[in-house]
C-alpha positions as CSV (number, residue, x, y, z in Angstrom):
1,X,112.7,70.0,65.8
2,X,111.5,70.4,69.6
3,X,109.5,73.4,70.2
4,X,109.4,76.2,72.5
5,X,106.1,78.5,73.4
6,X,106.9,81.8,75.0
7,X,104.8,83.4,76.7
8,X,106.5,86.3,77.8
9,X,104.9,89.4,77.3
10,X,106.1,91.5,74.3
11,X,106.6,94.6,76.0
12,X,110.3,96.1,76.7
13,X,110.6,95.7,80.0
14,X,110.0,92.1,79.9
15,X,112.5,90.8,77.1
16,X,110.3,89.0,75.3
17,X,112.8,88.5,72.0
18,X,115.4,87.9,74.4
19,X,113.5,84.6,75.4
20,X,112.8,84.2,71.7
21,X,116.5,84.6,70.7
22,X,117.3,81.8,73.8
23,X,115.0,79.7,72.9
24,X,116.3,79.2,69.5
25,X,119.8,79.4,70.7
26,X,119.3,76.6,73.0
27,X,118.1,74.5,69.6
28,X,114.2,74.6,69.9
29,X,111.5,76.0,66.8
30,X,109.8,79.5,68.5
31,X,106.2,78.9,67.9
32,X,103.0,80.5,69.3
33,X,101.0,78.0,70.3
34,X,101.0,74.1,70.8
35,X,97.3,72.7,70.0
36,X,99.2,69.2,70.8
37,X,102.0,69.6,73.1
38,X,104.6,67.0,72.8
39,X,107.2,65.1,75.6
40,X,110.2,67.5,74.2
41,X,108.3,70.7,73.8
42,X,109.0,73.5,76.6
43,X,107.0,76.2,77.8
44,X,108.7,79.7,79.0
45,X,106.6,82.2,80.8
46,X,106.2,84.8,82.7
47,X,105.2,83.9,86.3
48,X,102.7,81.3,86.3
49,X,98.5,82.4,86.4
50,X,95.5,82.3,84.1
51,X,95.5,81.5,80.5
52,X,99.7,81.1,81.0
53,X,99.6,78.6,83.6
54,X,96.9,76.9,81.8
55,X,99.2,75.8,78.3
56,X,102.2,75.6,81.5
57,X,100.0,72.8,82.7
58,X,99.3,71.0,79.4
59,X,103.1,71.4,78.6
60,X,103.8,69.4,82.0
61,X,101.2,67.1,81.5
62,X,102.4,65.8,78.1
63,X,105.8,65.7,79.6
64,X,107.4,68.9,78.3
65,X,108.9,71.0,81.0
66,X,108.1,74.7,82.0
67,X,110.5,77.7,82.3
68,X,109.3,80.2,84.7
69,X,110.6,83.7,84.4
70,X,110.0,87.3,86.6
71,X,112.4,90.1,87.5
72,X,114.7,88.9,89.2
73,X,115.8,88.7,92.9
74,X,119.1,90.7,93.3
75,X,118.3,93.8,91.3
76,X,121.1,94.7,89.1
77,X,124.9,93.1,88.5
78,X,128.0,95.3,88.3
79,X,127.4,96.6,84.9
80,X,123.5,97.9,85.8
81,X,122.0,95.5,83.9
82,X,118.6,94.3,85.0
83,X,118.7,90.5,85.9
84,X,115.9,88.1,85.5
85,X,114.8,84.9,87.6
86,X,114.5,81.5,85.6
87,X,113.4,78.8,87.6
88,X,112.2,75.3,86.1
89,X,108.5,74.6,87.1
90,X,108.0,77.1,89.6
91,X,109.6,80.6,91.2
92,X,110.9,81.5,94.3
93,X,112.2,78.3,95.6
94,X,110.3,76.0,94.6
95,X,111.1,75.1,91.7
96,X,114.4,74.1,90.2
97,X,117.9,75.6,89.1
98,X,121.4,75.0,88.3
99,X,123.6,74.7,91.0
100,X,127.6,75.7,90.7
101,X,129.7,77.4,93.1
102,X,130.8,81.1,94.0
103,X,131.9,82.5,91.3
104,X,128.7,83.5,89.9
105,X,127.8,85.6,92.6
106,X,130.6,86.8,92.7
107,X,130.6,87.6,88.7
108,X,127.1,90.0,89.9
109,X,129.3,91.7,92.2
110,X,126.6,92.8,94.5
111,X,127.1,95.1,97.2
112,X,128.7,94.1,100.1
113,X,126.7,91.9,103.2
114,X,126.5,94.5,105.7
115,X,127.0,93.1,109.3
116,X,123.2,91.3,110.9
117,X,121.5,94.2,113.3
118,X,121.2,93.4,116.6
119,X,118.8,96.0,117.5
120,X,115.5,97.2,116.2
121,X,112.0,98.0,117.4
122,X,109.6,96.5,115.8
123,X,108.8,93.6,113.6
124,X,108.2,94.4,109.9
125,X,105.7,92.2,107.4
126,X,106.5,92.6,103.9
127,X,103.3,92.3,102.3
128,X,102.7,90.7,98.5
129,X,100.7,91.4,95.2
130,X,99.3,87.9,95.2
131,X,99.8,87.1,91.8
132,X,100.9,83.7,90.6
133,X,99.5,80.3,92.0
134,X,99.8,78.5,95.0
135,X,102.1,77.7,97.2
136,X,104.4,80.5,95.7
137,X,101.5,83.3,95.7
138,X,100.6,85.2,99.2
139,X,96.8,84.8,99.7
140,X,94.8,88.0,100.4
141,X,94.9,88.8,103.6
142,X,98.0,86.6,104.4
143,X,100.2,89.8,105.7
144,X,97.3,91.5,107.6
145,X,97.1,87.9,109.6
146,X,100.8,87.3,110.2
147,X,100.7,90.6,111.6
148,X,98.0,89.8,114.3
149,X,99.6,86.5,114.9
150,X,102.9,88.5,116.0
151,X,101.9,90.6,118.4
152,X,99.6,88.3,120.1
153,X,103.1,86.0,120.5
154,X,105.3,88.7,121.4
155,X,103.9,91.7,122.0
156,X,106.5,93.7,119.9
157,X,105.0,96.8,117.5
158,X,104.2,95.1,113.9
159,X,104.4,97.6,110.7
160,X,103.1,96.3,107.2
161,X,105.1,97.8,104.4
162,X,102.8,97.8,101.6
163,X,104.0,96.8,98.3
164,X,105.9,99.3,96.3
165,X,103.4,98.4,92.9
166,X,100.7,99.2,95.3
167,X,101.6,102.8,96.7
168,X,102.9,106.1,94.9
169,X,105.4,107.1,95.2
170,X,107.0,104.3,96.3
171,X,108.8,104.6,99.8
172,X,112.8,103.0,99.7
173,X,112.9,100.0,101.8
174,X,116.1,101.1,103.4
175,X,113.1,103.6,104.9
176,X,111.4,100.8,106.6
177,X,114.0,99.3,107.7
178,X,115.4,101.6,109.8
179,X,113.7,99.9,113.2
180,X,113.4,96.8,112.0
181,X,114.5,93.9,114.9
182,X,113.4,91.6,112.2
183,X,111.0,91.2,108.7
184,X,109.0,88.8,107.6
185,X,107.8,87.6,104.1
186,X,106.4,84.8,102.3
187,X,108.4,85.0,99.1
188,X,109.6,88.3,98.7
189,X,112.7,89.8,97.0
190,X,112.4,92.7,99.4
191,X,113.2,90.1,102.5
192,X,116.1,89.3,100.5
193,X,117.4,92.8,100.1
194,X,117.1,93.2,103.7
195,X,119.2,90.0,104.5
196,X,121.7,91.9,101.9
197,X,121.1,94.6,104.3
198,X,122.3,93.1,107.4
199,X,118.0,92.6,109.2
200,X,117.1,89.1,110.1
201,X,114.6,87.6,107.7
202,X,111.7,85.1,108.8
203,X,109.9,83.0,105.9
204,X,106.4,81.8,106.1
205,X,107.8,79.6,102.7
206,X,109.6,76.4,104.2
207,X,110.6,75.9,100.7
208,X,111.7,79.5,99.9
209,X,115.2,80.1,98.2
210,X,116.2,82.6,101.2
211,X,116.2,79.6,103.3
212,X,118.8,78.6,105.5
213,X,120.0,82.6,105.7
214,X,116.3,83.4,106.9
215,X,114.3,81.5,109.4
216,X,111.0,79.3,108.8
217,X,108.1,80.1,110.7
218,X,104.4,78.7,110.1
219,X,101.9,81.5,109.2
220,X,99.6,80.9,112.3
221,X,102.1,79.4,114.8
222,X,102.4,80.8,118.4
223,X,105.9,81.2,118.5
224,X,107.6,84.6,117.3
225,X,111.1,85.8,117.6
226,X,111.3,88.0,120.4
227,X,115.0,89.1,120.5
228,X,118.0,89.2,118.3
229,X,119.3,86.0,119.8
230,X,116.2,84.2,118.6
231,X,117.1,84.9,115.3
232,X,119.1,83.6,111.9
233,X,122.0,85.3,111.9
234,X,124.6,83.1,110.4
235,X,127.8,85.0,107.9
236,X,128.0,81.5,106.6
237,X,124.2,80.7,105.3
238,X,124.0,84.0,104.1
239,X,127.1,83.7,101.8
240,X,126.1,80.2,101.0
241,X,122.3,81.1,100.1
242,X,123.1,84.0,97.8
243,X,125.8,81.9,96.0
244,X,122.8,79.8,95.6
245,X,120.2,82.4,94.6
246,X,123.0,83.9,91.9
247,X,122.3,80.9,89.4
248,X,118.8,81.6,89.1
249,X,119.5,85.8,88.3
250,X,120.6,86.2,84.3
251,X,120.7,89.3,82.3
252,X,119.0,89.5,78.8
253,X,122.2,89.6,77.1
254,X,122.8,86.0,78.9
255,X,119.8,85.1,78.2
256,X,119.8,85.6,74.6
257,X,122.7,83.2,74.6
258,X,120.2,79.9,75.6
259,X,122.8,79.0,78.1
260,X,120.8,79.7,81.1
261,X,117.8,78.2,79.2
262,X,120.6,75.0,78.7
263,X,121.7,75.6,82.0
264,X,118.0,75.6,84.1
265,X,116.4,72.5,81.3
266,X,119.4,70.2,83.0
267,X,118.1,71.2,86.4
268,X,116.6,67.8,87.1
C-alpha cells in the first residue's frame, strides 16, 4: 500500500486526524515517518519550513508528491465552518489545485463583492509573519521597503498594518481599510479580504492566486498606482479569481472524506 506522512500538527485547531482520516480515505497507509521514501508515497504538511520541508523535499526528490496545508483563504463557508487551503507542492499560488467551475464558490456562499472604491487616502502594506520558504514567504524587512518604495513613486501617505499574530488585540481590517485608495501584499489572505471588500489589491507575487483581480507590481520598481484609474478593478476577474481560489478552501469535514486529497493529487 502507498503511504502517506502527515505532518500536521496534532493540536485542535489544526485537524491533524482530519488529514489522517483523508489520507486513509483517499487509499494510502498513515505512517510517521518514511526512512526511504518511495515514487507513490505523499507528504501532507502544514506550510512548508524546517524539519517539515526537509522530509517535503525528500518526498519530492524520490518522486512522491507533497500536500501543502494552512488556514485557509476565505475564512469561513455558509455553515461557519473553518476552511483550510490545500495546495500541491506549494501555497498561495504557486503551487497546484483542482480547477472546476462556479459552483464551488458558490457552495461557500461568501458574502457578497462589494462594489471597487474609488476613493481613498493612502496606500496600505499588509505586512507578513515570514514563515514558510521562498518565493511564497515575505523576507524581513520586505513591507518596511515596499513602503519607502511607494512614496518615493508617488508621494501618497503609506500605512503598514502589522500582522494581526503580531499585535494584541488585534485591530479588524475593515479598521484599516477605511482610507485605503489601494493595499498591497505579497501573499496575503488579508489582500484578499479586501478585494472581497471592494479596495484594489496590488501583488508583489506575479504568481499569487489573487492574480488577475489584483495587480502585479515588482517589489523595488519605480512605478506605483497613483489614482483609482491606475488600478485593477475588473467585476469580471474578481468573480473569475475567487471561483478559482474556492477549490483550494475545504472544511475538515470535506477533508476527512480524501476527496480533496483525490481532488488536489490529480492536480498535475
Amino acid at each position: 500500500m502507498t503511504r502517506a506522512l502527515v505532518l500536521v500538527r496534532a493540536q485542535p485547531q489544526y485537524r491533524r486526524e482530519a488529514f489522517e482520516a483523508g489520507a486513509r480515505a483517499a487509499g494510502y497507509q498513515v505512517v510517521s515517518s518514511l526512512p526511504t521514501p518511495a515514487r507513490t508515497d505523499i507528504c501532507i504538511t502544514w506550510n512548508r519550513y524546517g524539519g517539515a520541508d526537509a522530509q517535503a523535499r525528500a518526498v519530492e526528490a524520490a518522486g512522491g508528491q507533497v500536500l501543502v496545508t494552512e488556514n485557509g483563504y476565505l475564512g469561513r463557508d455558509a455553515r461557519g465552518q473553518k476552511l483550510y487551503a490545500l495546495h500541491l507542492g506549494m501555497l498561495h499560488g504557486a503551487g497546484r489545485w483542482p480547477r472546476g467551475g462556479a459552483e464551488r464558490l458558490a457552495a461557500l456562499a461568501l458574502p457578497a463583492f462589494e462594489p471597487w472604491r474609488t476613493g481613498g487616502r493612502e496606500v496600505l502594506v499588509l505586512a507578513q509573519r515570514g514563515i514558510g520558504i521562498d518565493p511564497v514567504r515575505a523576507s524581513p524587512g520586505d513591507a518596511e521597503r515596499v513602503a519607502w518604495n511607494i512614496r518615493r513613486a508617488t508621494g501618497l501617505p503609506v500605512r503598514i498594518r502589522i500582522h494581526p499574530g503580531d499585535r494584541e488585540p488585534e485591530v479588524p481590517l475593515e479598521h484599516d481599510l477605511r482610507e485605503a485608495l489601494y493595499v498591497v501584499t505579497h501573499t496575503s489572505a488579508a489582500g484578499l479580504h479586501a478585494m472581497m471588500m471592494g479596495v484594489p489589491c496590488v501583488t508583489t507575487a506575479p504568481w499569487w492566486m489573487g492574480l488577475p483581480a489584483a495587480m502585479y507590481v515588482a517589489p523595488d520598481s519605480p512605478r506605483w498606482p497613483r489614482a483609482a484609474h491606475e488600478l485593477a478593478r475588473d467585476d469580471g476577474h474578481r468573480l473569475a479569481t475567487f471561483q478559482r481560489i474556492a477549490w483550494a478552501q475545504w472544511t475538515v469535514d470535506e477533508i476527512a472524506t480524501g476527496e480533496p486529497i483525490r481532488r488536489v493529487l490529480s492536480a498535475t
